[in-house]
C-alpha positions as CSV (number, residue, x, y, z in Angstrom):
1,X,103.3,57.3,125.5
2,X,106.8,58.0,123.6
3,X,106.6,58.6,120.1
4,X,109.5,57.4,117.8
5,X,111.0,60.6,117.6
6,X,111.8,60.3,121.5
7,X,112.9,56.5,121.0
8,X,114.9,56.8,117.8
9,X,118.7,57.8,118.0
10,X,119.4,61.3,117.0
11,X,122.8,63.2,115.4
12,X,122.2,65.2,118.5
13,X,121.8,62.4,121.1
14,X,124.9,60.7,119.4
15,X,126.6,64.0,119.7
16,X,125.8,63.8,123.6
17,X,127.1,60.5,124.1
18,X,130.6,61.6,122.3
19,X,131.1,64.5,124.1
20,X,130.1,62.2,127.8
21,X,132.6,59.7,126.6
22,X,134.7,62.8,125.6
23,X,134.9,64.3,128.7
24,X,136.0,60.6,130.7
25,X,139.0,60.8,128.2
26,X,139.9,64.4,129.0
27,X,140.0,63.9,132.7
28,X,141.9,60.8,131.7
29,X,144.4,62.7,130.1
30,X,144.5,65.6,132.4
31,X,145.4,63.8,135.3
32,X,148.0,61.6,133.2
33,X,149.5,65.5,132.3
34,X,149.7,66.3,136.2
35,X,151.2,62.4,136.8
36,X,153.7,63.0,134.4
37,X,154.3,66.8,135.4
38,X,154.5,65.9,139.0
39,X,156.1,62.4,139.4
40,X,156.8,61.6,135.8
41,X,154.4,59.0,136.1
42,X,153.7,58.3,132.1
43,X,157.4,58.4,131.7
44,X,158.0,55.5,134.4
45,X,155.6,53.9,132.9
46,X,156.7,53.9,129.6
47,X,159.7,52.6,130.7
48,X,158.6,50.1,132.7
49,X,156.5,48.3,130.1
50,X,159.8,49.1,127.7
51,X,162.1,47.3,130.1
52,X,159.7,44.3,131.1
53,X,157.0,43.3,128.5
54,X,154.0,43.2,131.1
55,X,150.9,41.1,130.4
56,X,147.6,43.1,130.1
57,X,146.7,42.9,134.2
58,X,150.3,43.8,135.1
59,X,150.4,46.9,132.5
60,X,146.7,48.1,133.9
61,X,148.5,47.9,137.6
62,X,151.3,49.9,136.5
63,X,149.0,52.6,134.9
64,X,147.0,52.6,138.6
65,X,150.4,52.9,140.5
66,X,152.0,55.0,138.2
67,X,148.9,57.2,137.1
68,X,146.9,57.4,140.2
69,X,145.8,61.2,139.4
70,X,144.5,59.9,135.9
71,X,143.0,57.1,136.9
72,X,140.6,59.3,139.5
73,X,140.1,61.8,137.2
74,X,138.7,58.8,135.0
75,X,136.4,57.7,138.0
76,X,135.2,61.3,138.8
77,X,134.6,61.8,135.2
78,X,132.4,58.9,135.0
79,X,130.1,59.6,138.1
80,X,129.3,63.2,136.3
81,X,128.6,61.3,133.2
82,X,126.2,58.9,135.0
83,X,124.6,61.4,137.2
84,X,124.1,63.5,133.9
85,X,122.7,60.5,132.4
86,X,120.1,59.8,135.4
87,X,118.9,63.8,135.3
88,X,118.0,63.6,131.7
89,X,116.2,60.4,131.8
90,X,113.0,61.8,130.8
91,X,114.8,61.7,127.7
92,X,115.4,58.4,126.8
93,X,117.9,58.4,123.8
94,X,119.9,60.9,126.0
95,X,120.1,58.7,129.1
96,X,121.5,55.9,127.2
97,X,123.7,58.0,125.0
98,X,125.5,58.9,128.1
99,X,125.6,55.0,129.5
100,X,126.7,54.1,126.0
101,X,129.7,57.0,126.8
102,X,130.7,55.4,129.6
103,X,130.8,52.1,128.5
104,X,132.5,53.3,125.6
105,X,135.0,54.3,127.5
106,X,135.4,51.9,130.1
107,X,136.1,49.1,127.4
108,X,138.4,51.5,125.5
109,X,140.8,52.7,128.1
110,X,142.3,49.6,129.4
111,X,142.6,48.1,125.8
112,X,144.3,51.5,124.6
113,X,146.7,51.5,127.7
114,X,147.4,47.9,127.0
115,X,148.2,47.9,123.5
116,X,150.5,51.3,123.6
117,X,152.3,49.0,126.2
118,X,152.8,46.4,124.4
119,X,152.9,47.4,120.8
120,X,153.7,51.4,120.8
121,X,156.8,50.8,123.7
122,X,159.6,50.6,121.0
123,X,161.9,53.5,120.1
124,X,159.5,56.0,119.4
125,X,159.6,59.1,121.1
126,X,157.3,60.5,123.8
127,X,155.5,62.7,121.8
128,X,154.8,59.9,119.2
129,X,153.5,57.6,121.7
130,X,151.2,59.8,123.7
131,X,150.4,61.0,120.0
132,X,150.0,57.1,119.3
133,X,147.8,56.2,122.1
134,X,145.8,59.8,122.3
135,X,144.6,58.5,118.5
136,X,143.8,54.7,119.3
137,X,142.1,55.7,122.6
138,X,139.5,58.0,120.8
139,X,139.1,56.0,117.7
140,X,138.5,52.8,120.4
141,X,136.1,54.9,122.8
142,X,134.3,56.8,119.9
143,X,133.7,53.8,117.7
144,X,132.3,51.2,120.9
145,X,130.1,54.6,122.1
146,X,128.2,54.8,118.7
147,X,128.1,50.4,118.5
148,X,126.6,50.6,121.9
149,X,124.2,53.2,121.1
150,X,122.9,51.0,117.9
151,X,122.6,47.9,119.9
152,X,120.7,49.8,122.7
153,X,118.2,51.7,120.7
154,X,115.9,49.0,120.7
155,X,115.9,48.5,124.2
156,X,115.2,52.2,124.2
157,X,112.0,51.5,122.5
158,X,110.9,48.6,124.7
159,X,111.8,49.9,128.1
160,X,111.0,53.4,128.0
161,X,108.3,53.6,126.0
162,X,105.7,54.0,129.0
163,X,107.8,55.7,131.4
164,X,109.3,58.4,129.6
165,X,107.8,61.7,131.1
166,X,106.9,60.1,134.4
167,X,110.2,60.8,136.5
């Protein structure tokens, strides 16, 4: 049987689900470096949503055309972050700091690409807007990961209170 120290949220398992959510931005942001380095994919992109005013499902299918290598850096991301999740399910807290990541994340990313579309497309340089959306992307991702660890704890405490040691 779990005691509450294995079902109770932790600075550590908080610090876990950070870095999960952490590393999906990274790849992000990688692969949007080799998009822009290789096809100046940002750039296009920028200038797209400059020139046109896209609505939210037109801006995310310009980032997936324009940013493929970002996007599946994303995706790739987020299977290690899962898969890490799954091996340390013996630990609870862990296991849904790093679905809490990922979630984070996943409800971040197209709100963050969005609103620098829409909102950051004026005059400013490049610099200012990857500056810009590198700042609202982790304050977004960062702030939903720690909400969704707070609403899940007590579904830690039902659900995994008899099975924790048994995987």
């Amino acid at each position: 049987m779990a005691t509450s120290a294995q079902t109770t949220v932790s600075s550590a398992d908080r610090r876990v689900a950070l870095a999960g959510c952490a590393l999906l931005l990274a790849a992000g942001w990688a692969g949007a470096w080799w998009d822009e380095y290789s096809r100046a994919g940002w750039s296009a992109w920028m200038s797209m949503c400059q020139a046109t005013s896209p609505g939210f499902v037109a801006v995310l299918r310009l980032y997936a055309n324009l940013l493929p290598t970002s996007l599946i850096a994303m995706l790739l991301a987020g299977l290690v972050v899962l898969g890490m999740a799954s091996l340390m399910r013996s630990r609870a807290t862990l296991a849904i700091g790093g679905i809490a990541g990922h979630a984070g994340c996943i409800v971040a990313m197209p709100l963050t690409i969005y609103l620098c579309a829409s909102v950051f497309n004026g005059p400013a340089t490049a610099g200012l807007q990857l500056t810009a959306m590198l700042l609202l992307d982790l304050g977004l991702a960062f702030s939903l990961t720690l909400l969704l660890m707070k609403a899940l704890q007590p579904v830690v405490a039902d659900c995994c209170r008899d099975s924790v040691g048994q995987f």
